[in-house]
N, C-alpha and C positions, 0 to 999 in steps of 0.2 A: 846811758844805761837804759835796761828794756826797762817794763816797766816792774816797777819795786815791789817787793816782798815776792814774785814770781820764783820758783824753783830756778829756772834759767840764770834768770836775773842777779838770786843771788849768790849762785855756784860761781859764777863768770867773774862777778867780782871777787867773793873770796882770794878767787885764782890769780886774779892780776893783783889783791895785795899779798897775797900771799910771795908771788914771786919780786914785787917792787920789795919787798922787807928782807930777801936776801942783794939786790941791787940799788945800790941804796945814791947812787949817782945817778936813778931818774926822782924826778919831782914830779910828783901830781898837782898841776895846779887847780886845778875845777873838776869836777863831776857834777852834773847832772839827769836827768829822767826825760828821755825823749820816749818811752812807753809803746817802744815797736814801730813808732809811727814815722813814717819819713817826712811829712811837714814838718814835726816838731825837732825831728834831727837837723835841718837842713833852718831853718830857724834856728835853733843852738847856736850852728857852725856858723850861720852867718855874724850872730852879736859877738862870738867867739872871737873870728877873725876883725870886724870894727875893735873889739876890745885891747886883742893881743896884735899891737902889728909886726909884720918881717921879719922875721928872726929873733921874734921872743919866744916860740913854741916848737919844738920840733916833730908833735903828731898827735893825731886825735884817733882814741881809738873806742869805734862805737861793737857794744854786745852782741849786734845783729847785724843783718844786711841794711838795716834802713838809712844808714847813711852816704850809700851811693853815691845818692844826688849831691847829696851837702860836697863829696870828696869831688867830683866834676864841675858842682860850682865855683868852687876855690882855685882845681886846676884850672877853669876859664877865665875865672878873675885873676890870675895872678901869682896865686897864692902855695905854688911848687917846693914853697921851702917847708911846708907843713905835709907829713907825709899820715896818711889815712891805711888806717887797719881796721877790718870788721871781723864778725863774726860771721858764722856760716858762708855757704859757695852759689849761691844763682848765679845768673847767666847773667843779671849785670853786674853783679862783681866780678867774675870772669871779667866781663869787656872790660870791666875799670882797671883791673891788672895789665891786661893785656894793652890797654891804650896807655899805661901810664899814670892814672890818675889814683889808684887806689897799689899802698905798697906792697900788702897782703892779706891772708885770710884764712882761718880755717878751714876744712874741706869738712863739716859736722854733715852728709848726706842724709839723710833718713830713710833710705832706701835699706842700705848695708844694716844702720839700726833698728827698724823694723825686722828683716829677715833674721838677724840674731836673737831679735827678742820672740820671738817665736820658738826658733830652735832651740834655743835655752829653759822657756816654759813648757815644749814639748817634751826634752828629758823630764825635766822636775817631774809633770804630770805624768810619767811613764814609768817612774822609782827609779831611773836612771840621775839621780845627784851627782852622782860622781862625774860625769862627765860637766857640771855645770860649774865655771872656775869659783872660788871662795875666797876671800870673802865678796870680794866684789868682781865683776868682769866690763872691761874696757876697750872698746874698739880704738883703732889706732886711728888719730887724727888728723890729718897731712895739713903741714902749712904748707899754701900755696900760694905762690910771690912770681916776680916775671921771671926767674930761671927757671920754673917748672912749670908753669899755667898751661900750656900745651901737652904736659901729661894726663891732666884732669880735665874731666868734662863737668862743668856746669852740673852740681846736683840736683838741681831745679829751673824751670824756666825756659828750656832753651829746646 
């Protein structure tokens, strides 16, 4: 997880208990706080993998991009039967899909979210509401995995 009590942090979780409580045939065995930082991800993953060997795990899935590293360590060492999912799309998650080592990823740009958030607070500030969707408005999120990584470009980084 990023780091705790963060808006991000705790929206991402909600989401993935929210959807493990209708799929009730995955198991969360651990969570913890690696706080955005990729030492501390890549440190996780490593006690993780010592802990849980070969086929006791089938994926670790970090909040943010910071577990890269941790999912290319694992693929070097060995450890292919554990399959990694992050959050957000850099360019080295890019490469990690694309080489293999990382399964997938959200595509969260900030680009597209910035521009919307503007266009949306410029109606508001213009008395134009109606055009601003209600209750809430949600950009479309692309999971991006190796069948599609060459659709998308790296939202960052690259």
């Amino acid at each position: 997880m990023g780091k705790l009590g963060t808006s991000a942090q705790t929206l991402r979780k909600k989401g993935l208990d929210d959807y493990l409580k209708t799929h009730t045939g995955i198991k969360l065995i651990e969570s913890q706080a690696a706080d955005w930082d990729n030492a501390k991800a890549l440190a996780l993953v490593q006690d993780w993998l010592s802990k849980y060997p070969a086929g006791s795990i089938d994926a670790i899935i970090d909040q943010g991009p910071e577990g890269a590293t941790a999912a290319k360590y694992a693929f070097d060492n060995g450890r292919k039967d554990v399959k990694f999912m992050m959050g957000d799309y850099p360019k080295d998650v890019k490469d990690g899909i694309t080489a293999g080592y990382i399964y997938g990823t959200v595509d969260q740009d900030p680009h597209p979210q910035g521009v919307e958030s503007v266009k949306m607070a410029n109606f508001w500030l213009l008395g134009q509401k109606d055009k601003v969707p209600q209750p809430t408005y949600f950009l479309d999120l692309p999971i991006v995995t190796s069948e599609n990584v060459s659709q998308y470009p790296a939202a960052w980084g690259g």
